[in-house]
N, C-alpha and C positions, 0 to 999 in steps of 0.2 A: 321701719321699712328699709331695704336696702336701698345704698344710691349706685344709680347706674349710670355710666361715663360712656359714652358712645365714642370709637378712635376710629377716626374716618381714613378711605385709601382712597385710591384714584380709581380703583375698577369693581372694589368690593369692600365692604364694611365688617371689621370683626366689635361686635360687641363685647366689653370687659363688663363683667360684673364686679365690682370693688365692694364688700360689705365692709362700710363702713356704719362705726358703735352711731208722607208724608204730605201735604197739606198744611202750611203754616196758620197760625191761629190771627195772626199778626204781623205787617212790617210797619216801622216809622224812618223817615231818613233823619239821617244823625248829622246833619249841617257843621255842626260846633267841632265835630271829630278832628277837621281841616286841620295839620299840622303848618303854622304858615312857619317856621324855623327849624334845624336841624337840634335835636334832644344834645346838651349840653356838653364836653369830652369829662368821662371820669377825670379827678384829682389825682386819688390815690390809687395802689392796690395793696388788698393785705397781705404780707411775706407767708410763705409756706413758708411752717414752723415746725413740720413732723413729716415722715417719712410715709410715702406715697401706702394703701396697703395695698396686700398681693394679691394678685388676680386667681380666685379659685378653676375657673375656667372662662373659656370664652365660646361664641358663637358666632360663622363669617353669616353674613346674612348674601342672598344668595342674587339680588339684584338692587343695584345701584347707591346712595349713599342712604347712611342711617341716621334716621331723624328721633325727634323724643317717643320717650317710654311711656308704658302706666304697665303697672304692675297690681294684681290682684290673685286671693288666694292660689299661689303659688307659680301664676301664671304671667309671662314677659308677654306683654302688646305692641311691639315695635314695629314703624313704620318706615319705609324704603322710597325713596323718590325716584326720580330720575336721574342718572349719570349724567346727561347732557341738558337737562329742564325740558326736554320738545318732545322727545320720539319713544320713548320709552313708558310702559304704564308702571305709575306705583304700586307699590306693593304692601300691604299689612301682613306682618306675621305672629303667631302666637305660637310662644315656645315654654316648654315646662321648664322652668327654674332649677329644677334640681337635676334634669337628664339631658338637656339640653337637645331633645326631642322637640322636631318641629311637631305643632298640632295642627296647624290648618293655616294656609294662606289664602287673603283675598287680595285680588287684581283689579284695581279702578279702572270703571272702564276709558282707557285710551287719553286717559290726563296722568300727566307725571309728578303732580304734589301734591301731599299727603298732609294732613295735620296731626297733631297729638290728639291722640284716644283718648276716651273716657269710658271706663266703665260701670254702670250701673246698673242693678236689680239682672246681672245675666247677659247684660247686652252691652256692646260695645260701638260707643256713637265715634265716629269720626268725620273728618270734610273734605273733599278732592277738589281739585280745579285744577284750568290749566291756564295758561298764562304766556300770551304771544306778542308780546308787543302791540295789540290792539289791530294785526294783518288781518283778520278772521273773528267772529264771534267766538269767545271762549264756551266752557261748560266746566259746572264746577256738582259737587252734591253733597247733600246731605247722606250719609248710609248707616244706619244700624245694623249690627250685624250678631248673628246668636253668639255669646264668648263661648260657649262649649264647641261649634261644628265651623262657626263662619258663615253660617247659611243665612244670606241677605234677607232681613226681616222689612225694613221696607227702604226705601232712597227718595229724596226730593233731589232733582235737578236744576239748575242756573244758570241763565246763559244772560252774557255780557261782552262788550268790549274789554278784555285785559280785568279780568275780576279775579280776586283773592278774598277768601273767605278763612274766616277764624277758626281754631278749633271749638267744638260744642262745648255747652256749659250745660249742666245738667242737673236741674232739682224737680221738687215733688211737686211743679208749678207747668216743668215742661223743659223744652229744649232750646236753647238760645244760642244765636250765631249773628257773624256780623258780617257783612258785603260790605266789599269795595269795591269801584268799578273806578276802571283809567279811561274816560271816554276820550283824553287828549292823547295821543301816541307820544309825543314827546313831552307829556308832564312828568316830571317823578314822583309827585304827591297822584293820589288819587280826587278824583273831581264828584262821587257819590257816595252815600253810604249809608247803608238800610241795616236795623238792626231786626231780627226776625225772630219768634217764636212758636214753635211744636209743639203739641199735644204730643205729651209721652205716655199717654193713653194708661191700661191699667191689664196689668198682666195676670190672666186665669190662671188658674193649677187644680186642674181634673183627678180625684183620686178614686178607684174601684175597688170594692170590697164586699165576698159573697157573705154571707150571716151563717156559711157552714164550708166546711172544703169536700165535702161529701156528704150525699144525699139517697134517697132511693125513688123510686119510683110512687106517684101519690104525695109528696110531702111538698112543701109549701120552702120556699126560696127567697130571699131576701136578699136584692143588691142594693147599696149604698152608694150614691155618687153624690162627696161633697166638692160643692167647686167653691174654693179658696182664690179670693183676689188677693194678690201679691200686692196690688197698688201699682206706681203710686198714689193715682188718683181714685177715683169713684169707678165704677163698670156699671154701666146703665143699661139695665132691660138683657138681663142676661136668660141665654134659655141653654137649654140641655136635649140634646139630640140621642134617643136608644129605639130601643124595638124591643119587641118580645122574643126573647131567644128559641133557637129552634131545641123541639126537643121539653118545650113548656106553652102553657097557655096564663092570657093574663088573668093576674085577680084583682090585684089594687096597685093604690102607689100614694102617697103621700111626699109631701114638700112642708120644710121647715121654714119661720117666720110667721110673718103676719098674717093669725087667719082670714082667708080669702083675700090674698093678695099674692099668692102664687096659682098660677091655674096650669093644668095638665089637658091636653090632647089625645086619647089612648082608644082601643079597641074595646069593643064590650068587654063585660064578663066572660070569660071562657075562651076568647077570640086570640087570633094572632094578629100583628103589624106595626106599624111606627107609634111610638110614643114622644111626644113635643111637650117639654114642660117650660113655664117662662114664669120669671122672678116679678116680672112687670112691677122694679121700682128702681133704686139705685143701692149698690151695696156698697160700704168704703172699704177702703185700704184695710187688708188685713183680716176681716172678716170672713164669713163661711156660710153657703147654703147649701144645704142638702137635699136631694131627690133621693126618697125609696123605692123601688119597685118590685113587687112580691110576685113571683109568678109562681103556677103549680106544676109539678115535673110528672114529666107526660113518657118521656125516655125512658129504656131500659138500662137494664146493669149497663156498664162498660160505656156508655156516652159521657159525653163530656159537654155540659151546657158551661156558654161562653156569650157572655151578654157585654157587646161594646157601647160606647156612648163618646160624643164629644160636646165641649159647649164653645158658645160665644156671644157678643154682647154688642149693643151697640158702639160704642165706647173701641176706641182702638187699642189693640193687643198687637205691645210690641213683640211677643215670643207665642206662637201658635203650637210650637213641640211640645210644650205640656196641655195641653187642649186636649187631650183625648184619654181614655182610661178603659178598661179589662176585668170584669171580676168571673172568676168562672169558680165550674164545682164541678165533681168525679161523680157520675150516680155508681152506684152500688148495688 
């Protein structure tokens, strides 16, 4: 992985890329955290022994100074604070590595520190707050956010005297973060501190697929929609949202798994309307359930049946854009 060296300025930040070869589940307060002494001064340092390498390009980032990175397939996640710490909102941006093409920036709301990203399964966790010398309740949060669009998938908020939160830590267990809070104005240690965990819930991925791309009139129709949990965790009591497309009447539908332990909702024989199918168990990480639903095509040449469906689950999904699916066919 490359390393990236952040050269800070006074008004704007140019990044160097150098390659070189919510609802918390839990909080406990962390008492013992208390630093009662200042951390020790380095000895030594080690001498630069080799010559710096060269900078293939760089990127000014476009408000205030440049905080740490994370980097995943292809893509820079760098974070912007405030120039002054107080008045100014942080900023997240994501840039393509190779075009140096911004992709999407997000703006915390109305707090100016930012923490180092994380990215995982698609999503990118990060933590804001703000930090006033204890004049005002602060506000800090948690936010995920889609790594493809930026589109806030969900945020927990905090509010505190003078609180600073850690960046996330993120495993197949959930989300972890850590508060401090200065209830003294004039302490320099912080005087609280809760360590806290998220459900990082278990992410759907909806697929449509017709059993033909062309059909006629009188023939029999087959959609497929498997819904694949990404994980990381379990998706509990997952269902599947369609209807009987216009242009067809219904016949059947079947669900994969355990006989009789998926049940469907549907119109009669021959009928039109909403179809509700539910998994009613729990599926893990990485597995796949599948809904068929067979209808008979009732349209003439030249229509175009087009049967949508989305799912979801009890179980929290940090990414809702693959949620939903498309399988159509051309009659003939």
């Amino acid at each position: 992985m490359p390393l990236l060296a952040p050269h800070f300025g006074t008004t704007s930040t140019e990044v160097w890329f150098l390659v070189l070869p919510w609802r918390s589940e839990w909080c406990i307060s962390v008492a013992s955290l208390v630093r009662t002494s200042p951390p020790p001064a380095p000895v030594s340092y080690l001498p630069w022994t080799r010559a710096p390498a060269k900078t293939p390009w760089t990127y000014t980032i476009p408000s205030g100074f440049g905080g740490a990175l994370a980097v995943l397939d292809g893509v820079i996640y760098v974070g912007a604070y405030s120039n002054n710490g107080v008045s100014t909102a942080a900023h997240l941006f994501a840039v393509d590595a190779s075009t140096r093409h911004e992709l999407w920036n997000y703006a915390a709301p109305a707090v100016p520190f930012i923490t180092t990203p994380t990215v995982v399964n698609g999503v990118v966790y990060t933590t804001t707050f703000d930090f006033n010398n204890g004049s005002t309740p602060n506000s800090g949060n948690l936010v995920a956010l889609d790594a493809s669009t930026g589109k806030t998938l969900f945020s927990h908020n905090f509010t505190g005297d003078r609180l600073g939160l850690s960046p996330p830590t993120v495993t197949n267990e959930g989300v972890f973060i850590t508060e401090n809070v200065y209830t003294n104005a004039s302490s320099e240690f912080p005087t609280l501190h809760y360590l806290y965990a998220f459900s990082v819930g278990a992410d759907l991925f909806l697929r449509g697929t017709p059993s033909a791309a062309t059909v006629h009139q009188g023939d029999l129709l087959t959609c497929s929609f498997p819904v694949w949990n990404l994980g990381p965790t379990n998706a509990v009591h997952e269902v599947l949202n369609t209807q009987v497309p216009p242009g067809t009447t219904f016949d059947y539908v079947t669900v994969s798994g355990t006989p009789g332990l998926g049940t469907c909702t549907t119109p009669p024989y021959g009928g039109t309307g909403s179809i509700v199918c539910r998994e009613n168990g729990s599926m893990a990480a990485n597995t796949t359930w599948t809904v068929w639903l067979t209808v008979k095509v009732t349209a003439a040449a030249g229509a175009m049946i087009t049967e949508n469906a989305a799912t979801m689950a009890d179980t929290l999904d940090p990414n809702t854009v693959n949620n939903i699916a498309t399988a159509s066919a051309k009659v003939q």
